[in-house]
N, C-alpha and C positions, 0 to 999 in steps of 0.2 A: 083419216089415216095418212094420205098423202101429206099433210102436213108435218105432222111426226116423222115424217121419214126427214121431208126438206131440213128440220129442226135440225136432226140427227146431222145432216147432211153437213149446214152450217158450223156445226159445233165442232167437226170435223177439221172442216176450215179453219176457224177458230185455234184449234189446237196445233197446228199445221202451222200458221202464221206467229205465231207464239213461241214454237219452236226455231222460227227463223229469225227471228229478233234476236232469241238471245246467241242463238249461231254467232250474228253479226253484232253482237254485243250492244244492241241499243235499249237492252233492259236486262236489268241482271236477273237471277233463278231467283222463282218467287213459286216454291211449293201450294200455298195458300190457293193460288189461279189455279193450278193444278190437279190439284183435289176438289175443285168445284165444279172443273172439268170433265172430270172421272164420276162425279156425285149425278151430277146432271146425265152424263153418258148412261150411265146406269138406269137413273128415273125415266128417259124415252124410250131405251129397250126393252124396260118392265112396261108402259104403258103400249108399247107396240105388241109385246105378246101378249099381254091379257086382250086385245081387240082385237087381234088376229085369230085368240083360243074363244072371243065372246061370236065372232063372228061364222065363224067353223061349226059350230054350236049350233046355228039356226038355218 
């Protein structure tokens, strides 16, 4: 579980430093990164809550 979280964590990063690039213009808007950003964000929160709802459980 702790893993997922650090993932989440990075990805964050990620997104965050991505944002500051194109602030400072050293890469232009690239939606594509974006949405795969968002894709991925989504797929560790859903595996974070079903192991948090698997582990509640027992």
């Amino acid at each position: 579980m702790q893993f997922l979280y650090v993932s989440r964590g990075s990805l964050y990063e990620l997104e965050t430093q991505l944002y500051i690039a194109k602030e400072l213009n050293f890469i232009s808007d690239n939606q594509e990164i974006e949405d795969l950003i968002s894709e991925i964000g989504k797929m560790l929160n859903s595996m974070i809550q079903k192991l948090k709802l698997k582990n509640s459980n027992h």
